[in-house]
N, C-alpha and C positions, 0 to 999 in steps of 0.2 A: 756789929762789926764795924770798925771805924777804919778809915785808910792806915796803908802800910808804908812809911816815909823812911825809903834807904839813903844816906846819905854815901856818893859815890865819887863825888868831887873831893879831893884831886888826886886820885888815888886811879879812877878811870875818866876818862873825858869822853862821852858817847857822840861819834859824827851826828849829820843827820841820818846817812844810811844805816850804821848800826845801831840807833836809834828802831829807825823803820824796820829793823830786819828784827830786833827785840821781840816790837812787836806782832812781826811774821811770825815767829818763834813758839808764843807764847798767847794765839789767840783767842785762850778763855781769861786771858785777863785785862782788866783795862788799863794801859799804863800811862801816865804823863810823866815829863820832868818838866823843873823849873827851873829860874836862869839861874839860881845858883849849885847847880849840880846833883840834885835831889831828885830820887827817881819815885815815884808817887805810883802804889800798886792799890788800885781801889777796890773793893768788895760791889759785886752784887746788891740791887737796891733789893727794896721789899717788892711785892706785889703791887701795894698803892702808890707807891714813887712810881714804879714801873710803868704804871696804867695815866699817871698822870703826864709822865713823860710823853706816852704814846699821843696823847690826847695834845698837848704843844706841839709836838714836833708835825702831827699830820693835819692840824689845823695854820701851819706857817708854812708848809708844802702844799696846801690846798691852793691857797694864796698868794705863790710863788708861782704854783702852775699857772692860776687866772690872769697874774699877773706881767708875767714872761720876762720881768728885766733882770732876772737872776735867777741864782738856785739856792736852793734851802737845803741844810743838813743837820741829821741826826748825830748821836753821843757818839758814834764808832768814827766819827771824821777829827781827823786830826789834823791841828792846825800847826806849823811852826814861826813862832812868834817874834817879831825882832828883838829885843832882848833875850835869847837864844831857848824860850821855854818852848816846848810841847804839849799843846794844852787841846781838849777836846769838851767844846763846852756840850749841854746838854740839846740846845738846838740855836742855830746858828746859820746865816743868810749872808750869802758874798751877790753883787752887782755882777752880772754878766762880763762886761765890758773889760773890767779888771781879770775875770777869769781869763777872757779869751786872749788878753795882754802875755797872760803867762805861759802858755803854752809847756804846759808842765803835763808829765807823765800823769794819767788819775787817779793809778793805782797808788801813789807817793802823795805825802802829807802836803799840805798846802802851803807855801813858805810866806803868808802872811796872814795878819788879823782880817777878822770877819766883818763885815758891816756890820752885823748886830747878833751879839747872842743873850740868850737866855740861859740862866743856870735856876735849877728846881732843886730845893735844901729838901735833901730825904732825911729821914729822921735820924740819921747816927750821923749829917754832916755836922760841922763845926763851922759855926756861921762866920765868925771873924775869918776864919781860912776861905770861906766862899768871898767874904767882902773883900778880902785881899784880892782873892784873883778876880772880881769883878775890877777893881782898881786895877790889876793887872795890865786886861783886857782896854781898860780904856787908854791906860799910858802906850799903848801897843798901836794902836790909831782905831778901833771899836768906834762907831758912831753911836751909837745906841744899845744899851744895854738893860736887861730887866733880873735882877734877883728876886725870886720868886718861892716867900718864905709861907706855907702851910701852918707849920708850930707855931708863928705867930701871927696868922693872917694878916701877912705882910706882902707889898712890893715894894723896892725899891729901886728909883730910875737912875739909870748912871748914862749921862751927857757928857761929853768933853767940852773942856773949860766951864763948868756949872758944880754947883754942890748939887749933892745925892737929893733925890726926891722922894721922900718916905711913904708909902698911900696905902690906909689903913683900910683892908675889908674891900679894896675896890670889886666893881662887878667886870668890869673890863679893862683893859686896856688896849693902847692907840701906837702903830705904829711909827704915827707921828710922818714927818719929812722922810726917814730915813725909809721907810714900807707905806707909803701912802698906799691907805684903803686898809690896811689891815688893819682888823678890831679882833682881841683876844677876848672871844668871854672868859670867865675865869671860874665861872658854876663850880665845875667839876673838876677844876685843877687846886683852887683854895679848901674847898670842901675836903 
């Protein structure tokens, strides 16, 4: 089952609150739009995306807890983007500081990009649609970014201002400058 891509522009222009209230509405499903008006109704992963996911996201909140300079979230957080998208990557870490800048409701989408997220290619995604919104993400201000491809025991690192860094089979990865001290093993997320 592959995403469901309604094109709603310009015929509706959804706030951010109707937007939000969407997806109050309509809480078994997972919805993004993007900045040109397209409202993205995603399917359910499998089992092994599922379990992989699980295994990213509570190994970067492990990490975040150790760590304390921020907080780390899972695929249900949703981000709004500045180029006007709603995107909710698969696991994804904001700097404290910046949180506490915003003073925004928590129950409400977060009105900017994340310091770093991760997106995990389940098998019915379409990779050039994941690499788009990793480009996305980076044009949005993303500091670090990890696509994180299984089918072809791949990652790929996305930096602002650098080209893509492809790494074939790794066992781990570093979360560099942007998560100093994080190391992702990858056993059981590539497998």
């Amino acid at each position: 089952m592959t995403a469901l891509i309604l094109n709603i522009a310009p015929t509706i222009k959804l706030t951010d609150e109707q937007f939000f209230q969407l997806c109050q509405d309509n809480r078994d499903l997972r919805l993004e739009s993007t900045s040109k008006g397209e409202l993205i109704i995603m399917p359910p992963t499998g089992w092994k995306s599922g379990n992989r996911n699980s295994r990213l996201t509570q190994r970067l909140g492990n990490w975040a807890d150790s760590d304390g300079t921020g907080l780390a979230f899972d695929s249900s957080t949703g981000f709004r983007l500045s180029n006007g998208a709603n995107r909710s990557p698969d696991a994804s870490w904001v700097r404290g500081e910046r949180l506490e800048a915003l003073n925004r409701d928590p129950a409400k989408l977060l009105p900017m990009a994340p310091d770093f997220v991760a997106e995990l290619r389940s098998a019915n995604d379409n990779l050039k649609t994941l690499q788009e919104k990793m480009q996305e993400y980076m044009d949005c201000g993303v500091r670090l970014g990890w696509l994180i491809d299984p089918q072809n025991q791949q990652v790929t690192i996305y930096r602002p201002g650098q080209d893509r860094e492809v790494l074939q089979s790794p066992s781990s990865l570093s979360g560099e400058d942007v998560l100093p001290g994080f190391v992702l093993d990858l056993a059981q997320i590539l497998s």
